[in-house]
N, C-alpha and C positions, 0 to 999 in steps of 0.2 A: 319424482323430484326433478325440477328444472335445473339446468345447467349450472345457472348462476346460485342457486340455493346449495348446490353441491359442491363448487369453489366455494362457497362461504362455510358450509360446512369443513372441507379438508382445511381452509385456512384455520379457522378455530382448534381443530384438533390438533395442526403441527404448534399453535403456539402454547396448547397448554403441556403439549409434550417439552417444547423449551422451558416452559417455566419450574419443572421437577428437576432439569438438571442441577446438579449441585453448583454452588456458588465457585469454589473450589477450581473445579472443574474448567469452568467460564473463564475465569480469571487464569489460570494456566496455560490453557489457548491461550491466551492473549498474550501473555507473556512469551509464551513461545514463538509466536509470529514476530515478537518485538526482537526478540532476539536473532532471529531467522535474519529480521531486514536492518538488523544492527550490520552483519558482515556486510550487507549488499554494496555498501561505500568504498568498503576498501577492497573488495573483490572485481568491483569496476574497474578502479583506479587499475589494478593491473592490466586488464582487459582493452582498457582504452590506451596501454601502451604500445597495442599491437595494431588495435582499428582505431577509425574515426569512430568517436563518439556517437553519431549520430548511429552509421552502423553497427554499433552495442547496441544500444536502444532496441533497434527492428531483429538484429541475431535474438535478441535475450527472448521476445515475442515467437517468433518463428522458431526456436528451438525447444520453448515448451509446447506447441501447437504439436510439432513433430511426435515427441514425448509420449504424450496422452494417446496418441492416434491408436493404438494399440488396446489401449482402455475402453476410448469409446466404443469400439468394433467389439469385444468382447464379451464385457464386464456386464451389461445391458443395463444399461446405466436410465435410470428415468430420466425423461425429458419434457421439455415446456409443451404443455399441449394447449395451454388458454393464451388467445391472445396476448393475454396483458404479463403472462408467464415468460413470452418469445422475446415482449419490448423490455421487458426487464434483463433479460440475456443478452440482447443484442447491445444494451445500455453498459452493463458490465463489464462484458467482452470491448466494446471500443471503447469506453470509459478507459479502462484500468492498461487494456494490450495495446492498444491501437495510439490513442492521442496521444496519451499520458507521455509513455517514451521518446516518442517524435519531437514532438513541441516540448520536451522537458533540457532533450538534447541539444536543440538549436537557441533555445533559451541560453544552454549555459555557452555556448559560444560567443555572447553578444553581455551578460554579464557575469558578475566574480563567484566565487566561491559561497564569499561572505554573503552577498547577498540573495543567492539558491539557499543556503543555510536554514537566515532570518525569516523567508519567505514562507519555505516549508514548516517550519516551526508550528505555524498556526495552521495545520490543516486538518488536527483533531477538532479543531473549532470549526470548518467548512465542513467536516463530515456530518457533525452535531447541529450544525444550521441547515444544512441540507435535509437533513434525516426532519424536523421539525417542520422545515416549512413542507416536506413530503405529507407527515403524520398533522399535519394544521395545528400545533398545541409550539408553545413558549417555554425553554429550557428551562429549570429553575436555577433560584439563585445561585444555591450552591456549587450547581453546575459552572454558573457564569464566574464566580470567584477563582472557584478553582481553576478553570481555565484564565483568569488573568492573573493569577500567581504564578504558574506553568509556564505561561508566558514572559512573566519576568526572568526566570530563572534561566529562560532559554535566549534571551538576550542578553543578560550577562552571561554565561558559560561561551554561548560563540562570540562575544567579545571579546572574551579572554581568551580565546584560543585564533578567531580569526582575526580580530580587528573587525572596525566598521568601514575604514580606507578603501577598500578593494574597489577598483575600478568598474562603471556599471554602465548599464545605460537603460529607458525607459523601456523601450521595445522588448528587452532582452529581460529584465525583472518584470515586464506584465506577461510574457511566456511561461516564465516560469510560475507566477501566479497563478495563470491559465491551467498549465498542467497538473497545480494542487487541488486546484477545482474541480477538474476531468478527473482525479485520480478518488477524492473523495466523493464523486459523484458514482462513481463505479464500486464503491464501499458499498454503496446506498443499495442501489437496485441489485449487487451480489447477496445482501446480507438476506435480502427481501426473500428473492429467487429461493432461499437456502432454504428455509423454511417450510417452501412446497415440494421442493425435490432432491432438498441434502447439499449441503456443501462440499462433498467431493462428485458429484456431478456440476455444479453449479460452475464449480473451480477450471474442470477437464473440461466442458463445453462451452465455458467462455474462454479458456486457451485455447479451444480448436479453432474456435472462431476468430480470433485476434491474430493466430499462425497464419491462416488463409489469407487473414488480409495481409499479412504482411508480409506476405513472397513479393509483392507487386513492388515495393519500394526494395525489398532485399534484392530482386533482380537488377532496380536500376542504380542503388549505390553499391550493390557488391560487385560492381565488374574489375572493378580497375583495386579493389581489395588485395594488400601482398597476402591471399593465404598461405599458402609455401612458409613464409618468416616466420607464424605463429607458434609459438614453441607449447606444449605439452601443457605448462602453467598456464597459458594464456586461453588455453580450451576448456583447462579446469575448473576456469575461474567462468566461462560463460557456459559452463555445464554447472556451476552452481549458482549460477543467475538464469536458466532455467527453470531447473527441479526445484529448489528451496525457496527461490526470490520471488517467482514466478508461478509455483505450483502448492509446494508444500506449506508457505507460508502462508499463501490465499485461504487454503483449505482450514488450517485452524483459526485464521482471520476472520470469514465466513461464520464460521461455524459460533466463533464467540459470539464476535457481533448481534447476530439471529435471539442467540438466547441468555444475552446478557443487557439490550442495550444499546441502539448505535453513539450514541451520548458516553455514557456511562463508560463502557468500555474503547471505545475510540477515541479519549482522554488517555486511554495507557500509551497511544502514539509518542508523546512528549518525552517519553521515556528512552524515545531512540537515542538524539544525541547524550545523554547518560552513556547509556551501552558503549557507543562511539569513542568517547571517553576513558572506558572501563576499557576497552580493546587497543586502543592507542596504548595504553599505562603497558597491558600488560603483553602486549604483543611488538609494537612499536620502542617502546622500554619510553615513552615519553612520561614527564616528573609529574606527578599529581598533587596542586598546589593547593594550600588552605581556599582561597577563594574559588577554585572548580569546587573543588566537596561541598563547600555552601552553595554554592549555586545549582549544584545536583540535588543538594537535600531541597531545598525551595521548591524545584523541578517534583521531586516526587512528594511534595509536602500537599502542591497545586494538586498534583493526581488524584492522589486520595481525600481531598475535598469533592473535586468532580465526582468521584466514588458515592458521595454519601448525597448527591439529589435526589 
């Protein structure tokens, strides 16, 4: 049997092994990653009380790189051996480690809160366009409904909470659109990857490789870093933008995604600012008004239309 008949072979077999997992299953991944990268907002905000933002970004990369290193050496974790395996790795890892935090971070330097918010909002829709025009086939409708109901609800909910006011500028809102893009493009070719070697391989060797790269920028913006003032919180919160944001959520992100869906289930993305929401009320003690709770049910109403294409 020739090479290429035996990748199509292993490919066939990983995806009908995804298609016996239970539905159940798929969807609680998912929901767990949602949940996972629900904290990841306000675990920054502390984090970036201590660093420049930009150096979050490249710590949070380089400190899961670290992480794993131990795994990789170990665990004897399978790895890409086909060509088209490597670019899919390589795609992921600077996809998701590498651009994504860099250019997400100098984005928000240059605009507002609000509109990183609005931006992000639709990048269950870049992942679901990407993943299509990867796979050459046309989302269905109800894919496409539910995602512009989702999208409504996600415009009102951060109106209500951010305003649409907030100071912006061009350069600065097309970075951070950039990095929605890079980030759901790193969905894509992770989700793929998983299928032929697992998602907790897929996860630890696209962190190792996005740590590596990212010593080179940690060495030239962390010199002048006060690490000495970092207090205890401030470490804990980029030890769980590491492991959980960076590592633990990947891995059941991965893993859903693969066999459930990149469409389908990268629609429960919208579900983040909800969470957001739900952690504010009850962590923040902020008031949870009639018109958020409509705007959250809208938000999850959109989802599970997306659910049913």
């Amino acid at each position: 049997m020739r090479d290429g008949e035996v990748e199509v072979t292993q490919s066939a077999s990983a995806m009908a092994k995804a298609a016996a997992v239970p539905h159940l299953a798929v969807y609680g991944a998912a929901a767990f990653a949602v949940v996972v990268w629900t904290g990841t907002p306000v675990v920054t905000k502390v984090a970036v009380n201590a660093f420049d933002p930009l150096l979050v970004g490249v710590l949070r990369s380089a400190l899961a790189g670290l992480a794993v290193v131990p795994l990789v050496a170990f665990a004897r974790l399978p790895y890409p051996r086909a060509l088209s395996d490597a670019l899919l790795l390589m795609a992921s890892a600077l996809c998701g480690f590498v651009v994504f935090p860099i250019i997400f971070a100098i984005g928000l330097r240059y605009t507002s809160a609000s509109h990183a918010a609005l931006i992000l909002v639709a990048q269950p829709i870049f992942t679901g366009s990407i993943a299509a025009l990867v796979e050459r086939r046309f989302p269905g409708a109800l894919w496409l409904l539910g995602c512009a109901v989702a999208l409504a609800g996600e415009f009102a909910l951060i109106g209500l909470r951010l305003g649409f006011s907030g100071a912006g500028s061009f350069w600065g809102d097309l970075m951070i659109l950039a990095g929605g893009l890079s980030a759901s493009a790193g969905y894509v070719a992770g989700s793929k990857l998983s299928l032929r070697i697992g998602s907790w391989a897929t996860t630890f060797w696209g962190n190792l490789v996005g740590g590596i790269v990212m010593l080179i920028p940690l060495a030239i913006w962390g010199r002048d870093a006060a690490w000495g003032e970092a207090t205890l919180t401030v470490w804990a919160a980029l030890a769980y933008l590491a492991l959980f944001s960076s590592i633990i959520g990947y891995i059941a992100w991965y893993w859903a995604l693969a066999r459930g869906g990149i469409a389908r289930i990268g629609a429960a993305q919208f579900a983040l600012p909800v969470g957001s929401v739900l952690l504010a009320v009850l962590i923040l003690g902020e008031r949870l008004t009639l018109p958020l709770a409509l705007a959250g049910l809208v938000i999850l109403g959109g989802i599970w239309l997306a659910q049913r294409r």
